[in-house]
FITIRO-379044 format. One record per residue (C-alpha): x, y, z. Coordinates in steps of 0.02 Angstrom, whole numbers, padded with zeros to 5 digits, always signed. Layout:
N
XYZ
...
end
This chain:
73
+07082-04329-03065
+06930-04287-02980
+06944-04369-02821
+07117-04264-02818
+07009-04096-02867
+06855-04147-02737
+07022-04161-02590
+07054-03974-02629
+07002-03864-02462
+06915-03734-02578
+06817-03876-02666
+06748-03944-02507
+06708-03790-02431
+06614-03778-02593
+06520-03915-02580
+06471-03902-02406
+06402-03743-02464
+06295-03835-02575
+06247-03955-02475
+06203-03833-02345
+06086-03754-02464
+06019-03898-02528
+05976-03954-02359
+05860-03802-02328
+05788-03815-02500
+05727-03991-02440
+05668-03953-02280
+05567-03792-02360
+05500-03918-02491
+05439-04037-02366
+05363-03911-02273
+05269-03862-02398
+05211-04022-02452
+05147-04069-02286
+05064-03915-02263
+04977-03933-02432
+04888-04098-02363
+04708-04026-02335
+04548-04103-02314
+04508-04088-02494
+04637-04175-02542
+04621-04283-02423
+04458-04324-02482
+04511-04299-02689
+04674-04439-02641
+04813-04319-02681
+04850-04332-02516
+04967-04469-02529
+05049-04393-02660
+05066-04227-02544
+05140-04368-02416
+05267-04457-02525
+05354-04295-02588
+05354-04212-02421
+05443-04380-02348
+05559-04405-02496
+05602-04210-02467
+05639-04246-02269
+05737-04392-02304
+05848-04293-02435
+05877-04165-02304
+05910-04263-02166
+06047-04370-02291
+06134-04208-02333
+06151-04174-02163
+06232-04367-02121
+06076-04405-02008
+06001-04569-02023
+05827-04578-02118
+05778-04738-02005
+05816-04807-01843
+05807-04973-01803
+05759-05042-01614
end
């Protein structure tokens, strides 16, 4: 039933709507994140923290869009 609902043209113009959004929600996050990474917290260690989040956000963004998050050579 909802496979059949998700195959519906207004449903996935829906969701790419949403996904769309999200995507710019997680690239405004990560921006954010990295620019929070200052010298103090470089030197208080919440600059990893700052790091992780801002990474997890660009990977998130860059999924929604159906990039890869790694390449491999």
């Amino acid at each position: 039933m909802v496979k059949r609902h998700l195959e519906e043209p207004e449903t996935i113009v829906k969701v790419e709507a949403e996904r769309a959004q999200l995507v710019e929600i997680y690239k405004d996050k990560a921006r954010l994140c990295a620019l929070g990474v200052t010298e103090e917290k470089v030197s208080k260690g919440t600059a990893l923290q700052l790091a992780t989040a801002s990474a997890i956000f660009t990977d998130k963004a860059l999924l929604l869009q159906g990039m890869p998050t790694e390449i491999n050579l």
